[in-house]
N, C-alpha and C positions, 0 to 999 in steps of 0.2 A: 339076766346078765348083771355083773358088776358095775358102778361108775367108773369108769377110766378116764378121766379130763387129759391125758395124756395123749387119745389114742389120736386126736386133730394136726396131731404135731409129726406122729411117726408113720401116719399114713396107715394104724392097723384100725375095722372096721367092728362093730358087734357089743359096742359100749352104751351101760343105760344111760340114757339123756338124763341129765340135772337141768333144771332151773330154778335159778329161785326163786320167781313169782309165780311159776305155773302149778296146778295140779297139786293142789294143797290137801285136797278131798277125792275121793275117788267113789264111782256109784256103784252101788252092786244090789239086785235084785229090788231096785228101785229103794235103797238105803245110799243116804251120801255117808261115806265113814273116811276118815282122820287115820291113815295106817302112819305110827312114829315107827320107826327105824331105828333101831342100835342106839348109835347117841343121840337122836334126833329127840328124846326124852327126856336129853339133860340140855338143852338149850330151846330159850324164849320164842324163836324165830317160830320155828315150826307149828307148835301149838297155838299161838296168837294168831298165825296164820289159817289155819285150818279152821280156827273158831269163826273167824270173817266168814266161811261158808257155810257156819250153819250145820255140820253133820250130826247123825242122827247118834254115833254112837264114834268113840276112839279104841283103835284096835294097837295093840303097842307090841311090837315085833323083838324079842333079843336071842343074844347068841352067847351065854356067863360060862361054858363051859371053862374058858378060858381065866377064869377067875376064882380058880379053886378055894384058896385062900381069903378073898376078898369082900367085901361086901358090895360091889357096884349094883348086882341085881336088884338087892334089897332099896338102894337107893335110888333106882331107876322105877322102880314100885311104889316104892312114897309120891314122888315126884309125880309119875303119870297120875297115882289118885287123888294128889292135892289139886291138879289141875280139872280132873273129872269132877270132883267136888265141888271144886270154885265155879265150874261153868255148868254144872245140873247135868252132864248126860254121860250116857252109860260106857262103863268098861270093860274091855277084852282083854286078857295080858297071856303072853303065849313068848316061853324062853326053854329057850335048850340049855338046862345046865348038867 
C-alpha cells in the first residue's frame, strides 16, 4: 500500500505506516538490508539512518519511467554507490524505466 498521511484525518483505512525513526532496516532470510525508496536515495536522513543498523547489504528501489527525458535515474545511482562505497557494503539497484 501507499503512504497516505492524510488518511487519519478523513477517516479512510489501508495506509503504509511512516515513521521516522522506525524500521530503518528490514531482515530477511536472517540478512538486515537498508531497502531506499524513490527519493529516499536523494536525501541524508534515510541512509545515515540505516547505516546506524548495521545492514548487511542496501537494496535501492525506483520507479524513472516517468523520466523519459531526464537524468534523475542516473543520479539516484551515483548517489546510492557513493554512499555503498563510503560505508563498504554491498548493492542492489532495481528501477523500472
Amino acid at each position: 500500500p501507499m503512504w497516505r498521511p492524510w488518511e487519519r484525518w478523513t477517516g479512510q483505512v489501508g495506509s503504509a505506516r511512516a515513521s521516522f525513526f522506525a524500521n530503518p532496516v528490514v531482515e530477511l532470510s536472517g540478512r538486515k538490508i537498508a531497502a531506499l525508496i524513490c527519493y529516499e536515495q536523494l536525501v541524508v536522513w534515510p541512509i545515515l539512518q540505516s547505516m546506524l543498523h548495521r545492514p548487511d547489504m542496501v537494496v535501492l528501489i525506483g520507479n524513472g519511467w516517468w523520466t523519459t527525458d531526464g537524468n534523475i535515474v542516473a543520479i539516484q545511482r551515483a548517489s546510492a554507490k557513493a554512499w555503498s562505497d563510503l560505508f563498504d557494503i554491498p548493492l542492489v539497484i532495481s528501477f523500472n524505466t
